[in-house]
C-alpha positions as CSV (number, residue, x, y, z in Angstrom):
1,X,87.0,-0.9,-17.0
2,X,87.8,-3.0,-14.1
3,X,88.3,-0.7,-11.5
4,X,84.6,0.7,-13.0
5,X,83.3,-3.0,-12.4
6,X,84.5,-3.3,-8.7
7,X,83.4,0.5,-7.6
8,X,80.2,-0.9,-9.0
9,X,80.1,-4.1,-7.2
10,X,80.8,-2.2,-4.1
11,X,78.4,0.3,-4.7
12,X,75.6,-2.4,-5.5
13,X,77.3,-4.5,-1.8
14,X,76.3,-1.4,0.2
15,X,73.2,-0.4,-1.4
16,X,72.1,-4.2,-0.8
17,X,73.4,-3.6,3.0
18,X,71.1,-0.6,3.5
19,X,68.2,-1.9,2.2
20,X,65.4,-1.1,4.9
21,X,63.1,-4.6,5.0
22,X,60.3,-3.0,6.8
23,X,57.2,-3.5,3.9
24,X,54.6,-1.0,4.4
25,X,57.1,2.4,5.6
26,X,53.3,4.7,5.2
27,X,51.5,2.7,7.7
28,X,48.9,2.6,4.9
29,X,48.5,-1.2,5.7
30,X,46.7,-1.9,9.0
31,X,45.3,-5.0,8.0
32,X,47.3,-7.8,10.0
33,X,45.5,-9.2,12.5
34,X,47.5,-12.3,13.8
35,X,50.5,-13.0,15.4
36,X,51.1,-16.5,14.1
37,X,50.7,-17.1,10.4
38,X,53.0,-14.5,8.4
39,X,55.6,-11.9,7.8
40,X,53.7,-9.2,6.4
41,X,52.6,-5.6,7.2
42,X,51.8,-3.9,10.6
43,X,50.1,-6.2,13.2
44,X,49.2,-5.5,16.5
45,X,48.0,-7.3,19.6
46,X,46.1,-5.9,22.3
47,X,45.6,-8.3,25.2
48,X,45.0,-10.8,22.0
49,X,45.5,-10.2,18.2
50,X,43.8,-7.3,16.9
51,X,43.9,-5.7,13.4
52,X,45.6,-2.7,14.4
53,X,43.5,-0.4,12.5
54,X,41.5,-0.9,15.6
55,X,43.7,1.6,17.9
56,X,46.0,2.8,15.2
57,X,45.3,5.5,12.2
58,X,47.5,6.1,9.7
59,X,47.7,9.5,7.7
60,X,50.6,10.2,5.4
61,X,53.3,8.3,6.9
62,X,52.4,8.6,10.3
63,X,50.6,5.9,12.5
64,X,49.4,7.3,15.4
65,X,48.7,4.8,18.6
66,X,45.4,5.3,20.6
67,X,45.7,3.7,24.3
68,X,42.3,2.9,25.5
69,X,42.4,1.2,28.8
70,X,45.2,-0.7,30.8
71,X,45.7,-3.1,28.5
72,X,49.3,-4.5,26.4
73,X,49.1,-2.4,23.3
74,X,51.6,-3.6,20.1
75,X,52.1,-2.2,16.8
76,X,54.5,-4.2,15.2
77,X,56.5,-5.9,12.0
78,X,57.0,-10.0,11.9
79,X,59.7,-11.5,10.5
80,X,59.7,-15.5,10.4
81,X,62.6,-17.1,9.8
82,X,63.5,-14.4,6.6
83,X,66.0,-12.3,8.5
84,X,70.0,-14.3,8.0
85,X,72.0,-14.1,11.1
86,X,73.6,-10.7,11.8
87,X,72.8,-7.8,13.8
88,X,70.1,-5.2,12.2
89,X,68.9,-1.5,13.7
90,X,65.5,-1.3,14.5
91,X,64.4,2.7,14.1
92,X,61.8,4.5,14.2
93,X,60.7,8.1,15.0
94,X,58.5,9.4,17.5
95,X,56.6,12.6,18.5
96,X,53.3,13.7,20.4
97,X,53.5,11.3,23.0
98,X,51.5,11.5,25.5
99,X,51.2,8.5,26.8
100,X,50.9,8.7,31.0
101,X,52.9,5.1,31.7
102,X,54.9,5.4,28.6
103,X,55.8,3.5,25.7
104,X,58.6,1.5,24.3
105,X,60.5,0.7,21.3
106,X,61.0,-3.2,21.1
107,X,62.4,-6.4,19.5
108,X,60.8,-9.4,20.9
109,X,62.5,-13.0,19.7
110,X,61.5,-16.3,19.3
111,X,62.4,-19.3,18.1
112,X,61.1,-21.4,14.8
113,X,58.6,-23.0,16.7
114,X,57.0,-19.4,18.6
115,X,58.7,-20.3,21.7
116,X,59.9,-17.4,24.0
117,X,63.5,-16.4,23.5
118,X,63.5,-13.0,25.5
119,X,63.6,-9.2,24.2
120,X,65.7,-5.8,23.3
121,X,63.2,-2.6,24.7
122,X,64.1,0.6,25.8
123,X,61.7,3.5,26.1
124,X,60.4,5.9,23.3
125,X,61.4,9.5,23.5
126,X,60.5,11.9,21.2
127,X,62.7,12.2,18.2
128,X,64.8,9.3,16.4
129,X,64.8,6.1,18.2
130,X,67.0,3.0,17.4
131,X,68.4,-0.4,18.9
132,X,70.6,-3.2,17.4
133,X,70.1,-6.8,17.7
134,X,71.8,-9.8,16.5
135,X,69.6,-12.0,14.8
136,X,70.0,-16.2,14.0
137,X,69.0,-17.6,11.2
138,X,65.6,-19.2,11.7
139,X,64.2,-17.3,14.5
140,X,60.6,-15.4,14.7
141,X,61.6,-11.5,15.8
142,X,59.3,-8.9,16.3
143,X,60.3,-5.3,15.6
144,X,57.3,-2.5,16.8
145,X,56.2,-0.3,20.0
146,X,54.0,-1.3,22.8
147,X,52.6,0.4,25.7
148,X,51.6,-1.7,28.8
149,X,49.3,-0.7,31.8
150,X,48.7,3.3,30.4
151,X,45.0,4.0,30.7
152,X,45.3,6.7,28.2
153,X,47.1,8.8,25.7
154,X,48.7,8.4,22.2
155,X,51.6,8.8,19.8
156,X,53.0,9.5,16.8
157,X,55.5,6.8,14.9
158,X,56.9,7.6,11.5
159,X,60.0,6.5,9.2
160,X,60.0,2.6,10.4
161,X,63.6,1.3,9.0
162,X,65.1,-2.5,9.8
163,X,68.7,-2.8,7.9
164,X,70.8,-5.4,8.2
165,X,74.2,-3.8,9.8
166,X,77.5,-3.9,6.8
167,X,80.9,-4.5,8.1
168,X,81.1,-1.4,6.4
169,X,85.3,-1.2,6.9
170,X,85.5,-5.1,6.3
171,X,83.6,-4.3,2.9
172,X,86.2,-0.9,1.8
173,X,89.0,-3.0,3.3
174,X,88.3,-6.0,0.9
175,X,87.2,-3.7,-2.0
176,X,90.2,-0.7,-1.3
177,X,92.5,-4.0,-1.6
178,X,90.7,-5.0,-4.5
179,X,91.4,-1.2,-6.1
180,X,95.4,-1.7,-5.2
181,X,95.9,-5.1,-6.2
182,X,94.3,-3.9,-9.7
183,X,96.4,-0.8,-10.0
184,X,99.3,-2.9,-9.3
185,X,98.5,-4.8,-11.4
186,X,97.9,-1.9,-14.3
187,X,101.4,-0.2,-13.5
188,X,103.7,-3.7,-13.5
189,X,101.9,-4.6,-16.8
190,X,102.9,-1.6,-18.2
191,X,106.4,-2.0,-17.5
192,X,106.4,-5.0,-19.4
193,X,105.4,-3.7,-22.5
């Protein structure tokens, strides 16, 4: 019955560990319109907040982004303060892009107070994209796309995932031991009796 408890416990470790902390995974909420104020669903900013219904629509999972002129467009996630220190995988998949400067999968950081710490971007190909970060506990981090200076174009984003990154052989190491100590346990009691 105690081995059954611990497998448990580990099972219920990793599924914790896996958890994706993205909130709206459909796109279905568009609704955020400012950068300051909230973690909540998608928000975007282009050249100043905008509710990114504005240049994004959603359809069954996917959110495709519309570029309309030159401008800085984001589609994002904000976390305040709510992610614990640790690294994390941002992901995200993309397709139909056709956007003629690009875009770019990003994590932009900031402090408590919304001042500028710096960023992790890279550009967005078609197919699965991902990057890891490390977070501190505290900080503002914004996980989305962005395209800056395209005059035109669009593209597809679906499965959004953020998960916290398990010492996955740190947790089997602790929890393997855990198995052997118990079975050792099991096999020297029964040669006392």
């Amino acid at each position: 019955m105690k081995k059954l408890a611990i497998i448990l416990a580990a099972l219920a470790m990793a599924g914790i560990a896996s958890a994706n902390l993205i909130n709206d995974v459909t796109y279905s909420n568009l609704s955020g319109s400012s950068a300051v104020g909230g973690t909540g669903d998608w928000f975007g900013y282009a050249g100043a907040d905008q509710v990114p219904s504005f240049f994004v629509t959603a359809a069954t999972g996917v959110a495709t982004v519309s570029v309309i002129d030159g401008t800085e467009w984001n589609l994002y996630q904000q976390f305040e303060g709510t992610l614990a220190a640790g690294d994390y995988t941002w992901s995200v998949d993309a397709s139909n892009i056709t956007v003629n400067n690009g875009a770019t999968l990003f994590v932009k950081k900031f402090d408590s107070g919304f001042g500028w710490i710096g960023w992790d971007n890279q550009p967005l190909a078609a197919g699965p994209n991902s990057m890891t970060f490390t977070a501190a506990a505290g900080n503002i981090y914004q996980v989305g796309t962005l395209t800056s200076g395209a005059t035109s174009g669009a593209y597809s984003l679906t499965n959004p995932d953020l998960v916290p990154e398990p010492a996955t052989m740190g947790l089997f190491a602790i929890f393997g031991g855990a198995l052997w100590f118990m079975r050792r346990s099991a096999v020297r009691n029964r040669k006392n009796t």
